[in-house]
Every structure is written in C-alpha cells, then in structure tokens.
C-alpha positions in Angstrom: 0.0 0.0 0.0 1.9 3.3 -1.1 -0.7 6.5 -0.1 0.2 10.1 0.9 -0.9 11.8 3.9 -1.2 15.5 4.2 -1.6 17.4 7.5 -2.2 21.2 7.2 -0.3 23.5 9.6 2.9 21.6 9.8 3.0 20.4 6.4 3.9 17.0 7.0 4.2 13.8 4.6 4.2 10.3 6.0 5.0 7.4 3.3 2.6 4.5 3.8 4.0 0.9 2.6 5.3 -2.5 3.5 7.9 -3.1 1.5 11.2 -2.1 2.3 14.1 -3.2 4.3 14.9 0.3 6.1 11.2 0.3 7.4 9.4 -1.7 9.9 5.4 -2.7 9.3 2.8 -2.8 11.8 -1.2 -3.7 11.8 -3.5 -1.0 13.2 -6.9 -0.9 13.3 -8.5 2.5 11.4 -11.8 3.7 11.9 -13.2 4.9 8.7 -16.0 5.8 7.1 -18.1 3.5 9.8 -15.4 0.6 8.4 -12.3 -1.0 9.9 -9.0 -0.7 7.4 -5.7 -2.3 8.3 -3.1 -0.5 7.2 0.4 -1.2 7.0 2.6 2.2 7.9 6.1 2.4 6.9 7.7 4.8 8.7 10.8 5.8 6.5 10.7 8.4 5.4 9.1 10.5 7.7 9.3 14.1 7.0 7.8 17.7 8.6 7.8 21.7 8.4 11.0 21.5 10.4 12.2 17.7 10.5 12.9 15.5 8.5 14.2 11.7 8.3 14.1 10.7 12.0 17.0 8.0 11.1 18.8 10.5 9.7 21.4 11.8 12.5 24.0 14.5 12.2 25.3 14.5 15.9 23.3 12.9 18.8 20.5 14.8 18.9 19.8 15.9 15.1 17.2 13.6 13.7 16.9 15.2 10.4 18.2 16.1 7.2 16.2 19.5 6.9 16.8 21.6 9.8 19.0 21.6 12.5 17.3 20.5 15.7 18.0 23.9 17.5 14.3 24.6 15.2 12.4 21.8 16.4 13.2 22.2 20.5 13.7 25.9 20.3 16.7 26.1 22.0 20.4 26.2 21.1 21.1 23.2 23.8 20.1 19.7 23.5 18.5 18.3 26.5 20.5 18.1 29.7 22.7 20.8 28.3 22.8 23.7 30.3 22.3 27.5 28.5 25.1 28.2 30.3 27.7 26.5 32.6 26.5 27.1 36.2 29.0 29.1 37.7 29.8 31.2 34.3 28.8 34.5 32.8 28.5 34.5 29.3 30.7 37.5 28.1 30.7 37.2 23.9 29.2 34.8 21.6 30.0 33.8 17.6 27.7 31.9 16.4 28.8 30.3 12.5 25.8 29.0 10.9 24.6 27.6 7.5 21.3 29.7 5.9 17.8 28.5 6.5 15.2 26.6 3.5 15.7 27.4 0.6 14.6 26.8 -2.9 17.2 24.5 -5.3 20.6 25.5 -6.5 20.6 26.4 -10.7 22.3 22.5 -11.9 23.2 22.9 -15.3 25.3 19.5 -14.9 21.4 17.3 -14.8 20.0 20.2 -17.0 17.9 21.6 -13.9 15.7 18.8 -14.5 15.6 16.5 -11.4 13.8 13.3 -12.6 11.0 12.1 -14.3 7.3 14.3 -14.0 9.9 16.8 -11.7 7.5 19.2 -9.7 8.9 23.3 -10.1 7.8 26.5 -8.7 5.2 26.8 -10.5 3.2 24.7 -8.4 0.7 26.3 -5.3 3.1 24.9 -2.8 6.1 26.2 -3.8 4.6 29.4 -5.0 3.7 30.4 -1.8 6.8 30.1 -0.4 8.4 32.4 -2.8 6.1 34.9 -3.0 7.7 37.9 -1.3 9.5 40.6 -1.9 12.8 39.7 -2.4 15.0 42.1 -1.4 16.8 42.8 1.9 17.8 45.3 4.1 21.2 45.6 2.4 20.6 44.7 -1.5 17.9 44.9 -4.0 16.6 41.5 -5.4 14.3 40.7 -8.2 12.7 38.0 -9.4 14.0 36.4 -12.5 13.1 33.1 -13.2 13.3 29.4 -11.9 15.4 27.4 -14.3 13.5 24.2 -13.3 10.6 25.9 -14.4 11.7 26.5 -18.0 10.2 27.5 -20.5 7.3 28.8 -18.2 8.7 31.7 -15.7 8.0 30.3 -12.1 7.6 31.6 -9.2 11.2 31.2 -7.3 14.5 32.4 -8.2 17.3 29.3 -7.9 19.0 29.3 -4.1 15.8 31.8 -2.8 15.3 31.6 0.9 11.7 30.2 1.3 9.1 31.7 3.7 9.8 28.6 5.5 13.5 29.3 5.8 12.4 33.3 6.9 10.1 32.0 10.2 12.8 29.5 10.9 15.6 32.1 10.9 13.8 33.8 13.5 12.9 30.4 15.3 16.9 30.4 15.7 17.4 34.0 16.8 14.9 33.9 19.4 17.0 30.7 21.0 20.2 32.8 20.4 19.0 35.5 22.5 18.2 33.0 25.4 21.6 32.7 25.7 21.7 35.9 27.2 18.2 36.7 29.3 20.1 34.4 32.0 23.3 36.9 32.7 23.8 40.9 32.8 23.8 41.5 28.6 19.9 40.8 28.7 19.0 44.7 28.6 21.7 45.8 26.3 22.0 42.8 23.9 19.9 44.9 21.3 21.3 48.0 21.9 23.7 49.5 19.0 27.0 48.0 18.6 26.0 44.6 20.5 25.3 42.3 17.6 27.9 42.1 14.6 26.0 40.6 11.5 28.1 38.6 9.0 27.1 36.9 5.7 27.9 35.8 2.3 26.3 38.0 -0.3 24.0 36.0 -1.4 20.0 36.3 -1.3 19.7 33.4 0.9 22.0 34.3 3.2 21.0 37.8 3.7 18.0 36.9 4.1 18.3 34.4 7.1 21.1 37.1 8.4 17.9 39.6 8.7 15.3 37.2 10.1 17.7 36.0 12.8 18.3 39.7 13.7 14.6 39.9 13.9 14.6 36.8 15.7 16.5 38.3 19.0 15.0 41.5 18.4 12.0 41.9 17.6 12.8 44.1 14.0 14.9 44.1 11.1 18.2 45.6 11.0 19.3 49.5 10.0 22.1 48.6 7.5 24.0 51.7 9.1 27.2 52.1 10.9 28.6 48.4 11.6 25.1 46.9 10.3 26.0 48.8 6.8 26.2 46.2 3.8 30.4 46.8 3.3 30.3 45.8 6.5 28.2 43.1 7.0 28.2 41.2 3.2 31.1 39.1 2.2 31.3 39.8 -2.2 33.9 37.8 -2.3 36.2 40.8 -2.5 39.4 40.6 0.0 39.7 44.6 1.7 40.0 45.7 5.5 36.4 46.2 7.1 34.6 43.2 5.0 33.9 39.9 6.3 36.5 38.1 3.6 37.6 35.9 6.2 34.3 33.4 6.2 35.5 32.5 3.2 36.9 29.1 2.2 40.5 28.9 1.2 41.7 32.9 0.5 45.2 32.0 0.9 45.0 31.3 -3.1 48.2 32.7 -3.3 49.8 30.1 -1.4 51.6 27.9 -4.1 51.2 25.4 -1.5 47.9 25.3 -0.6 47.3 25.0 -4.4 48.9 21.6 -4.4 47.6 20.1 -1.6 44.5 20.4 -3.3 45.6 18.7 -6.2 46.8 16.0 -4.6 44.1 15.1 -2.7 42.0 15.7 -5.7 44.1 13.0 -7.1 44.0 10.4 -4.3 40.3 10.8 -3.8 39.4 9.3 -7.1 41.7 6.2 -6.3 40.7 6.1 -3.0 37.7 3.3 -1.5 35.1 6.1 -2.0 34.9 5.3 -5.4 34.0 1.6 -5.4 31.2 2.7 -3.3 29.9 6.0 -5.3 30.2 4.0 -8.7 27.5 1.8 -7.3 25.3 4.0 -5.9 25.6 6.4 -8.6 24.5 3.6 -10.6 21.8 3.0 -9.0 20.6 6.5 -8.6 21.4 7.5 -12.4 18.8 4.7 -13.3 16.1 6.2 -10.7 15.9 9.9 -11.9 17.0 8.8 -15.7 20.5 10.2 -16.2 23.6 9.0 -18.2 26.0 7.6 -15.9 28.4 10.3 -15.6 31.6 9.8 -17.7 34.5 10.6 -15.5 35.0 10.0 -11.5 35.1 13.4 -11.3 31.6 13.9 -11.6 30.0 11.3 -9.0 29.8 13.6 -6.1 28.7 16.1 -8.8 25.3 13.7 -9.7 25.1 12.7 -6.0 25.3 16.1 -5.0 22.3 17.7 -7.7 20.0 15.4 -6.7 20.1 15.1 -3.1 19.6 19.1 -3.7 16.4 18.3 -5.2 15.8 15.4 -2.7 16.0 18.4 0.1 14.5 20.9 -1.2 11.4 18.9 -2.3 10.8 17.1 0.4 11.5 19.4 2.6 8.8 21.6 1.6 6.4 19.5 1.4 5.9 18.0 -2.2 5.8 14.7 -3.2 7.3 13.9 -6.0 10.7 12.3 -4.9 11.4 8.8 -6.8 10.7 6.2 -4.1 13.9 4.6 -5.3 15.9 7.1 -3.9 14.4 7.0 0.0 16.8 3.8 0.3 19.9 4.6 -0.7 19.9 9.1 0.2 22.0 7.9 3.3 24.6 6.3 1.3 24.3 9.6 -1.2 24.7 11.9 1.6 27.8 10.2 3.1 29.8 9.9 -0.1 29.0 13.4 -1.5 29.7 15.0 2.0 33.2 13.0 2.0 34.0 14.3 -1.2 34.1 17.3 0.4 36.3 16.6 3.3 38.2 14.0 2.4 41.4 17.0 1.7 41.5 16.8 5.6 41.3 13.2 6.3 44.3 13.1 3.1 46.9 15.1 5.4 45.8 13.7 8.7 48.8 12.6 10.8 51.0 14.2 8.3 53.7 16.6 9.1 51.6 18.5 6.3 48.3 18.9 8.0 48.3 21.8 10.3 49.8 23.7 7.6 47.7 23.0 5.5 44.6 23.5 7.7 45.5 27.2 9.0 45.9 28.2 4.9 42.6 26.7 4.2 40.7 27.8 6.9 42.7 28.2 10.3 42.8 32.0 9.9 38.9 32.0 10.6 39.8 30.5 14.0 42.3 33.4 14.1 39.8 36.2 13.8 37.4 34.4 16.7 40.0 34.3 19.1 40.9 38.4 18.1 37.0 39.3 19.1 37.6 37.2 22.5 40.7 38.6 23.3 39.8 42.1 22.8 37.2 41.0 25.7 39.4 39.5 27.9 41.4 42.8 27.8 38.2 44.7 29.3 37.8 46.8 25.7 33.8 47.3 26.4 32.9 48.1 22.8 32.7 44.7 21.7 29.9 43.1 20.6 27.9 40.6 22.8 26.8 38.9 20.0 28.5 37.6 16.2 26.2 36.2 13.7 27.6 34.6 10.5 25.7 33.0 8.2 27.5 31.4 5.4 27.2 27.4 3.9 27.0 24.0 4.8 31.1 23.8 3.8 32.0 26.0 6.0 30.5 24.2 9.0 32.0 20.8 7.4 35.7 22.9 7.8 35.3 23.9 11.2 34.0 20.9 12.7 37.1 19.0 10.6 39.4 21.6 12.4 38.0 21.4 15.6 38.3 17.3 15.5 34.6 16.9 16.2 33.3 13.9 16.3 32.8 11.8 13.1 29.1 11.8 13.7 28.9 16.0 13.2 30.3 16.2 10.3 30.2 13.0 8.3 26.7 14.4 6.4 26.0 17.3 5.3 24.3 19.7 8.0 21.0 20.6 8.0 19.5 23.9 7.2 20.1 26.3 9.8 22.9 24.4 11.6 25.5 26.3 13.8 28.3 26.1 15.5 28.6 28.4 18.7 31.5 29.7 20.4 30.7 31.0 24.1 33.3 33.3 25.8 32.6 32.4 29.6 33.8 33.6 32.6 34.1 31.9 35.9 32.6 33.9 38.4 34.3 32.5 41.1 37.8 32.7 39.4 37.4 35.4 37.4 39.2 33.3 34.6 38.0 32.7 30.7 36.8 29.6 29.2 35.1 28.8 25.7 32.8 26.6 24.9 31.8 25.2 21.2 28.3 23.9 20.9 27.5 22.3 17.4 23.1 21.9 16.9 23.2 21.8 20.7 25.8 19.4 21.5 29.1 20.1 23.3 32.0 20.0 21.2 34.6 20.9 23.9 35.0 23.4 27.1 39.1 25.0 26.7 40.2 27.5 29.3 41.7 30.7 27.9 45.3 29.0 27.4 44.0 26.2 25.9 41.9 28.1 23.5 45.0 30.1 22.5 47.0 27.1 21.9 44.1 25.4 19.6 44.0 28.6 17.3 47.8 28.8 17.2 48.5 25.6 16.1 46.0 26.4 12.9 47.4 30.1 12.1 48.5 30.3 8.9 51.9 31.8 8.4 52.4 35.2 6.1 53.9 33.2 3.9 51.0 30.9 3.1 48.7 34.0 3.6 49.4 36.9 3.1 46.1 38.1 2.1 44.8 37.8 5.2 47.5 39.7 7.5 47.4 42.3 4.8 43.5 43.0 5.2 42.5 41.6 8.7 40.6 43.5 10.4 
C-alpha cells in the first residue's frame, strides 16, 4: 500500500507501505467511514515543516536532514545541556551558521531537471513560499526566473530563501538570545553595537542574516554604521572592514595550498570512495534517468544535484521524490559530503596537515580568538553577540578543524545548523573559558590558554597568507 498523507499546519508527509528493508510494518486498526481498514505504515521516510528523516542523524540529537534541531526544540542546547555552565557568565558569543530553507541551486550538470514528472515552482506549494518581496535590508533583489521551471517563468528564483526558511531564521534568533536573558547583557543585547552581523552575499544568506536579527529583536536591521552592507556582506572581494575571512580557502596565493588540493583531488578518485559512489551512482542514475556520468570526477557532482532536489522537495512538502531514492539518500549523503572533506582526512597525521589546515581555513579561527581577546582585555565596545551566516562547507571545515566527532560532520548539515562559540567567565575565578556547541551538542569546554594554543596551532603563516594579514581587520 503506497498513499500520501497530508496534514495542514505543519506540512507534513508520511509514506505508507510495507515493503522495504529500512522500514518496519505494523497492523492498526482505522476507523473509517463507519469501516475498519488495516493498514500497513512504513515509517521511512518521515518528513515535517521543520524535520525530516528521523534516522537521519547528524550528531546525537539531530534527527533530520532538513533543519538543525536547535528549530524543532527551540533552543540552542540539546537536553541536559545547560544554557550556560553554572558558575559562568556569558561574556561574547559567535555563532557560524549555515542559511535556513531554501529553494534548489541552478544545476546545469542534470540540466535543472531532477527526474521524471519533476514538480517546479510553479506549483501552489512552492509558489507560496516564494512569493515575497525579495530584497533585503542591504541589496535589492528581483525575481528572474526558476530554471527548473523553463520555459514557463516560475515563481522562485534558484537558491531563494523560502518563507519557510524566513520564520525558521527567527525560530533560531529567538534561541540565540536565550543565551543571554540568564546573565547581565539581557537589557543591552539589542542595543547599538551589541550584535555584529556577518554573511555571504548571497540572497539566501541575507536573508536568514535579517530574520535571525529579527529573531532576538523583535525588527529588522538599520544597515547603518557596523550593520552597513560593506560591513556586514562578504562579495567575495578581500579589503579591510569586510567579512572576507568566512570564506573558504583565500590563501590562493599560497603555491602550497594549491597543491595540496591537487593531490588530494588525485587520491580521492583512487581512494575506497569510489567503489562505493560507482555503485550507488548507478543505481541513482537509473532512478531519476540520467547518463552515468563519464568521468570520476563527476560522482559527487550527480550525487550532489540530486540530493539538492531530494531536500529541497521534500523538505517543503511536495511529493514527487522517486521512491527509489528514499533507500539509498543515506549512502548519497555520506559519499558526496566526504567528497568534500576527504582534503583533511588526506593530510591527517601528516607533518603537512596543520599547515595545510591554518591556509585553508585556520585564519577564521584566528579572527574568533581576536574578538575574544579584545574582551578579555576589558575593551567594552565589543559586541555581545557575532552572527555569520554562510554554507554547509563551511560548518563541514570547522568541525574537521576542531576534530569533532565523526558523527557531526560525516553528512552534510542541516539547514540552519550552527556552531557556537561562548566566551565564559568563571565567576568564582574570574578566569575565561570557551565553549563550542555544534546543533546543541558540546564540542569541547578549553580554558583561555588552551583556547589560545588550539587557534595557534591552525594560524596560517604570512607566507602561506598573506592576504589575510594584509587585510585583517
């Protein structure tokens, strides 16, 4: 029995069936229409508004491959996480997060076509949740059209932040500012010069940045003074006063960088990924009807384009994902995130790999420590609060930095996942800590020194970036 089930308000889908290995079947009894029906549910997948696939886990307490859980419980803590350490003031916060739901990427390598009788914005659903005015505090927008559309116009612009993604930005800035109501920032933390706003340029990302900030306070940001758009939108050009550094790999200049990427380019594609991808790439290529791609090159790319479309279907509650996909999107997810990472696990235990991590992105590390430091050394005008908002391979870099565990970063993270780095003070000692939370889970608690010696080990040297040193702050 395959049947859809629709429940208005939280937009949730529940696949019905009994025949699959990842599911499990059970007999109820249904009262309907003065009848009895036995139905068989199968429980995978199992999506909603905010959820997603319940076996899906990113950490211990994610249970979904649309948003981060921080959505779902409201919080920034999982449970049995305290806010904040008893015994500690919170004194400065950065918070590094991926953008909220958002409408698919343009895919020219599938032809913007997903799969077979593909639903596009130009359906009642999806319309809906593009249709507002696009702009943001900081850049005009307009729309142009949905290439998955074509020929007919549609109603979303590719990589669009939904409505969806707008009331689930300010889900999360509501639980950021909890992090504060508990100490003595609650009555300033909206004050001017508190919160710092950071974000790529990018229509989705500007417009979860603004929807966060109206999340903790109650209104949209004035783009004036440090909440100006040279100040808060990363264009992707390098100068003093822009955010540059949430960018992946500046040190382009570094010869060597440039060849530790090659390399591990190289040694991925003989590596024991590829057995794997080659099969489920087969598999998946038959599903949406695709040519099997020609090169090795291009697995993670197929993988990747359709799991885009996989998300930001399903996640938005249409139904027209190939059932053939449900069984194999964990193995997808898994080989097309470690196609991504894989650079770092390459020059792990190497004499090579702190150098190579501080030019790729250790100088990111640097600029979180500067903020704290400039704390620590009692210079009240810094900001309470840091928002960044940038992309899911950022988040991948950090948690590979910080050595999380392989559970956080070995799929892609969710919509609106963050990583959090709290400045503490003990009140007792009067010494600093931080603390790095990742969807609510504690990553690690380093006094000051320890801190120090983490971001040290990753800083890039002028040599391998000089861009950075030259520009910073």
């Amino acid at each position: 029995i395959e049947e859809q089930a629709a429940f208005i308000g939280s937009v949730t889908t529940a696949r019905l069936g009994c025949l699959s290995s990842r599911g499990f079947c059970f007999i109820g009894a249904l009262v309907l229409l003065g009848g009895i029906s036995v139905i068989c549910f199968f429980l995978f997948p199992f999506i909603n508004a905010s959820g997603g696939w319940p076996n899906h886990n990113v950490g211990s307490t994610t249970n979904a491959v649309c948003a981060s859980p921080t959505i779902n419980r409201k919080s920034i803590v999982a449970p049995g996480v305290p806010l904040i350490p008893n015994g500690y003031t919170l004194k400065q916060a950065t918070v590094h997060q991926r953008h909220l739901d958002r409408w698919m990427y343009q895919h020219d390598y599938i032809d913007n076509y997903c799969w077979s009788n593909q639903i596009n914005s130009t359906d009642p659903i999806i319309q809906e949740q593009c249709n507002y005015n696009l702009s943001s505090v900081w850049e005009n927008f307009e729309l142009t059209s949905d290439p998955y559309a074509f020929p007919a116009r549609g109603s979303c612009n590719a990589k669009q932040l939904t409505v969806q993604g707008q009331q689930n930005a300010e889900i999360l800035g509501h639980a950021y500012r909890q992090m504060f109501e508990q100490g003595p920032s609650n009555n300033r933390i909206c004050k001017d010069g508190t919160i710092r706003l950071e974000s790529d340029a990018v229509q989705k990302n500007q417009m979860s940045t603004q929807h966060v900030y109206k999340g903790i306070c109650g209104k949209l940001p004035e783009p004036v003074g440090d909440l100006r758009p040279e100040r808060v939108l990363d264009d992707g050009t390098i100068a003093s006063g822009k955010p540059f550094f949430l960018h992946v790999g500046i040190c382009q200049d570094s010869e060597f960088l440039n060849n530790a990427k090659q390399r591990a380019s190289d040694a991925f594609l003989v590596s024991d990924w590829i057995p794997k991808m080659t099969e489920t790439v087969g598999i998946l290529a038959d599903i949406v009807d695709k040519p099997y791609p020609e090169n090795n090159n291009h697995l993670a790319t197929l993988e990747d384009n359709i799991e885009d479309c996989v998300i930001s279907h399903a996640c938005h509650g249409l139904d027209d994902t190939p059932n053939g996909i449900w069984p194999i999107l964990e193995d997808i997810d898994r080989q097309e995130t470690a196609s991504r990472i894989f650079i770092f696990d390459y020059f792990s235990g190497t004499d090579e790999y702190k150098r190579f991590v501080s030019a790729y992105y250790g100088y990111y590390l640097v600029t979180v420590l500067d903020r704290m430091r400039r704390v620590v050394e009692n210079k009240q005008d810094e900001p309470l609060l840091y928002v960044q908002v940038t992309s899911d391979d950022r988040l991948s870099a950090i948690l590979k930095v910080l050595d999380a565990p392989d559970s956080m970063f070995s799929r892609r993270p969710p919509w609106g996942s963050q990583i959090i780095f709290q400045l503490l003070e003990d009140k007792e000692s009067e010494t600093f800590h931080v603390r790095i939370l990742y969807n609510g889970d504690e990553m690690k608690m380093l006094n000051w020194k320890e801190f120090i010696n983490l971001v040290d080990s990753y800083t890039p040297t002028k040599e391998d970036c000089a861009r950075f040193y030259e520009n910073y702050p």
